[in-house]
N, C-alpha and C positions, 0 to 999 in steps of 0.2 A: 589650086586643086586641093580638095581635104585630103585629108590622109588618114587611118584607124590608127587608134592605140596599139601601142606594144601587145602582144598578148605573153602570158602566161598559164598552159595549161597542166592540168593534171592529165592520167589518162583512166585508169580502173577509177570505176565512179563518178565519172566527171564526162568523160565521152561515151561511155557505155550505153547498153540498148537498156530502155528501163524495164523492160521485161525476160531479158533475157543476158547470159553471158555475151561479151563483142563491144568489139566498135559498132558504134552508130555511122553507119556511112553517111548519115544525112550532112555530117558534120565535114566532109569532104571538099564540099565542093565551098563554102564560106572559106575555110581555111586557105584554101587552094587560091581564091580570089581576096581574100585580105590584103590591103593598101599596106605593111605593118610588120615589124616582128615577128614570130610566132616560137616562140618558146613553150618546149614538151617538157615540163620538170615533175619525174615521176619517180617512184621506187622500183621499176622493172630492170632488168638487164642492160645495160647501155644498148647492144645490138637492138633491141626491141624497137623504142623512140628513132634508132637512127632510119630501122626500116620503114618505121612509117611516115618519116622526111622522104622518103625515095616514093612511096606509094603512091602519097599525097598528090605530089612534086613542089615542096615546098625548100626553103634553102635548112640545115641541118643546122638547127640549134636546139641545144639537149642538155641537161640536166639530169643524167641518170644515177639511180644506186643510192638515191633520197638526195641527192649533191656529193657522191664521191666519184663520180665522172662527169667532168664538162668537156660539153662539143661545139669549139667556136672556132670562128677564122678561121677551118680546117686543118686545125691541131685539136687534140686531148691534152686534157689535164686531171691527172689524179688525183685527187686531194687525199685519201686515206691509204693506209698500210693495208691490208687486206690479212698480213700475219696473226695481226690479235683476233680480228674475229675466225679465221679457219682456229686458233687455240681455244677459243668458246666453243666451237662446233665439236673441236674434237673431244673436248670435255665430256661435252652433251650424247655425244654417243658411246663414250668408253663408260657415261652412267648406265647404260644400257636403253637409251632414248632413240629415234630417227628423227629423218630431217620432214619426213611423209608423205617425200614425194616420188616414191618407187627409185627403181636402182638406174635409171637414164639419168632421175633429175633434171629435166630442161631447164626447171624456176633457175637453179643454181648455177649450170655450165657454164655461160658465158660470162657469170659477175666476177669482176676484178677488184673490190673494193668489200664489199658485207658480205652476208649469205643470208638467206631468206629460209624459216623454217612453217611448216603447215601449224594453223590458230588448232589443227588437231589433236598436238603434241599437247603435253603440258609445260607451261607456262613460266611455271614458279621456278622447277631446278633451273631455266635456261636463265630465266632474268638472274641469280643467285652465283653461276658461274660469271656471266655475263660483266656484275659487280665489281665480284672479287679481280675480276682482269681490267676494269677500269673501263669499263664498254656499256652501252647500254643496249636494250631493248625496244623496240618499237612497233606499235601494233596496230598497224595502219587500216586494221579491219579485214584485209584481203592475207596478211601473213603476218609473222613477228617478223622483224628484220633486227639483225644483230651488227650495230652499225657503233663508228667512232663518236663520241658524242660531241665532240669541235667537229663535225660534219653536216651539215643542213644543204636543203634545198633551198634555204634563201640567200645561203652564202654561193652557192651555183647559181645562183638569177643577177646574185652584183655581179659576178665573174662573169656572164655574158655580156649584161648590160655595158660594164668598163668597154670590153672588145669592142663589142659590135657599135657602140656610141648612140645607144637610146637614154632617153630619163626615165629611171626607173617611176618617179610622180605621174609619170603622165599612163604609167604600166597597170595593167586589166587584168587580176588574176582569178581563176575558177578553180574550186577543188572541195574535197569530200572528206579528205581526212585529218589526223594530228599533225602528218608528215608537210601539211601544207601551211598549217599559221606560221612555219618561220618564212614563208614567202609570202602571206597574206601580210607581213611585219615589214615588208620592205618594198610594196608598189602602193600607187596612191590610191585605187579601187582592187577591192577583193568579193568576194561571193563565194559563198558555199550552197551547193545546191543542197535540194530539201533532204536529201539521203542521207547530209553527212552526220559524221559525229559531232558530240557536244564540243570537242575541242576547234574543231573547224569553225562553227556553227558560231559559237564566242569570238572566235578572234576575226571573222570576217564583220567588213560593211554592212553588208547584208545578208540575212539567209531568203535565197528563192523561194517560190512558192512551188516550179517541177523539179522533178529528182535527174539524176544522169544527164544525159545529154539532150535532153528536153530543156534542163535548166541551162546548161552551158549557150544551148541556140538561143533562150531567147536575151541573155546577156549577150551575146554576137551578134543580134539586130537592135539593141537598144545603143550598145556604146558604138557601134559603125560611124565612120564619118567624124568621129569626137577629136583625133589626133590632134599632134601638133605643128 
């Protein structure tokens, strides 16, 4: 009986609609029926990726917060302090800066590890404090994210992988941004769809010829059946 590769996905950029904000639902029902892993390693909220393992009905393996939360064997693991970067943020607003995402903040509420500020902010004081505390910046296109820099989303993709007992060589990864070549650096195929940045774009196998989730599908019917 074949079986699909591991997958590893992104989600903003990678499953989105290519004409609009959203999931691509077409991308529902492939996932749903995948022989295979299916690992969400994205820079959203933890909560966010886990609800879409429940939507799906897929089993929850998560890589959230760019890899400062992993979700496997039905435990979390932390990986970062979340102390340093709230000390950047709070920097960043005692300059007289916001985060720009109004006073609910949803981007923010549920992260336990970075904070995520709007690409409408300016750029320069936050990378600048950022430094001086030993933290970096990350600009994934859709936000900066003010994240530990011993923290990657490819070091959450070995963290699954060890658990769950896949080979990461034989691992399919799709993504769109900077946040993704440390996980394009650690499975045996990668792809960046046609949207991404030049960071992605460079460190992947290949760059697709569709954007969003146009490109992710038709990576999902070429490697299907490829497993091991």
């Amino acid at each position: 009986m074949s079986t699909d590769p591991p997958l590893i996905l992104d989600i903003d950029g990678t499953l989105t609609r290519p004409d609009r904000w959203g999931i691509d639902p077409r991308v529902f029902d492939p996932l749903w029926n995948w022989n295979g892993p299916v690992v969400f390693a994205t820079g959203k909220a933890f909560p966010y990726p886990i609800a879409l393992c429940h939507f799906i009905g897929i089993p929850q393996l998560v890589v959230a917060e760019n890899g400062g939360v992993v979700y496997t064997d039905d435990s979390v693991t932390i990986t970062a302090d979340r102390s340093g970067t709230q000390a950047v943020v709070d920097a960043y607003l005692e300059a007289g800066y916001t985060l720009g995402w109004g006073p609910e903040d949803t981007v923010n509420r549920w992260r336990e590890t970075e904070v995520a500020i709007s690409r409408e902010q300016p750029a320069e004081p936050l990378r600048e404090i950022a430094a001086e505390l030993g933290l970096e910046v990350l600009d994934t296109g859709y936000a900066y994210h003010v994240i530990d820099p011993n923290t990657s989303k490819g070091n959450g993709v070995r963290l699954v992988a060890e658990t769950e007992g896949f080979d990461l060589t034989n691992a399919v990864a799709v993504g769109d941004s900077i946040n993704d070549v440390s996980t394009f650096e650690v499975v045996g195929r990668s792809f960046a769809v046609a949207n991404a940045d030049t960071h992605a774009k460079a460190a992947a196998d290949e760059v697709l010829e569709a954007e969003h989730a146009d490109g992710t599908l038709d990576v999902l019917e070429r490697v299907r059946g490829t497993g091991t």
